[in-house]
C-alpha positions as CSV (number, residue, x, y, z in Angstrom):
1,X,-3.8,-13.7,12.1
2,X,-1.6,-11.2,10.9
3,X,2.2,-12.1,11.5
4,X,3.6,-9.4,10.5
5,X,4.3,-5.8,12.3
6,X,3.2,-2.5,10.3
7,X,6.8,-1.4,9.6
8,X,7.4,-5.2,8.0
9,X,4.4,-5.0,6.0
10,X,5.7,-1.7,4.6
11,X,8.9,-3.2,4.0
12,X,7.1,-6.0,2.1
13,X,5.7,-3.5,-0.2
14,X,8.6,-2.3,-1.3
15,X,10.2,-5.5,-2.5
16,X,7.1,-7.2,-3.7
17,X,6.9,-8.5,-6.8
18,X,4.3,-11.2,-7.1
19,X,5.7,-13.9,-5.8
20,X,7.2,-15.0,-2.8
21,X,10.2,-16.3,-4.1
22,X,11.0,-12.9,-5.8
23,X,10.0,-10.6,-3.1
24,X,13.1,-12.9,-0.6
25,X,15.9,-12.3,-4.2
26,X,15.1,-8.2,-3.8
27,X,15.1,-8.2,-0.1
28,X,17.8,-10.3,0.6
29,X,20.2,-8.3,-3.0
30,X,19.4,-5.4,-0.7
31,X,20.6,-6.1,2.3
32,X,23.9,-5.1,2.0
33,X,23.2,-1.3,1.4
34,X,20.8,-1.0,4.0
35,X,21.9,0.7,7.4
36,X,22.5,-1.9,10.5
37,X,18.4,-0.9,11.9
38,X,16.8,-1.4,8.7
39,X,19.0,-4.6,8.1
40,X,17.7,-6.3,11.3
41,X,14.1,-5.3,10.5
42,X,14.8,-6.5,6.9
43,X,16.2,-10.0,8.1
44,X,13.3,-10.6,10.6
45,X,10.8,-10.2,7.9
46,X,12.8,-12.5,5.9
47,X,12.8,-15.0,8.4
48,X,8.7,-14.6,8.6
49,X,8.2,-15.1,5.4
50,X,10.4,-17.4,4.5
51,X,8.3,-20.0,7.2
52,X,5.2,-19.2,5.1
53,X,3.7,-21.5,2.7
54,X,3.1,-20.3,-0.9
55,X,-0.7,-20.6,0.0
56,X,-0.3,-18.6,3.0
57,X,2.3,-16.0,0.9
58,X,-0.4,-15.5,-1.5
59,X,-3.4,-14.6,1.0
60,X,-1.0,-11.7,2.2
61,X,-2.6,-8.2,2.0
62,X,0.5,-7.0,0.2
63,X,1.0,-4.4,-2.5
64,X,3.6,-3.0,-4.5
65,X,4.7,0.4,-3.0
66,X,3.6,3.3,-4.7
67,X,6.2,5.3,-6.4
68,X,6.7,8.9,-5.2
């Protein structure tokens, strides 16, 4: 089951680093320069992820972004 929307997923991308504990430091040390919409989505992912297990963390499809 996938609990997570496309636009989280990409967010995920963009702040993972491995693990689980390091992808919710670089989200949440971002929050504060993100606009009020991106901020909300960026909070509601934490929130999903942060009720994952590290099991279930680690079966996440989830990629670091590609840089352009």
């Amino acid at each position: 089951m996938n609990r997570f929307t496309v636009e989280e997923t990409n967010l995920l991308s963009i702040y993972h680093e491995g693990s689980k504990a390091q992808l919710i430091e670089n989200m949440t040390a971002a929050l504060p320069y993100m606009d009020a919409g991106l901020r909300e989505l960026a909070k509601r992912t934490l929130s999903k992820v942060n009720a994952l297990t590290d099991a279930e963390y680690k079966e996440l499809s989830v990629y670091p972004a590609d840089e352009v």
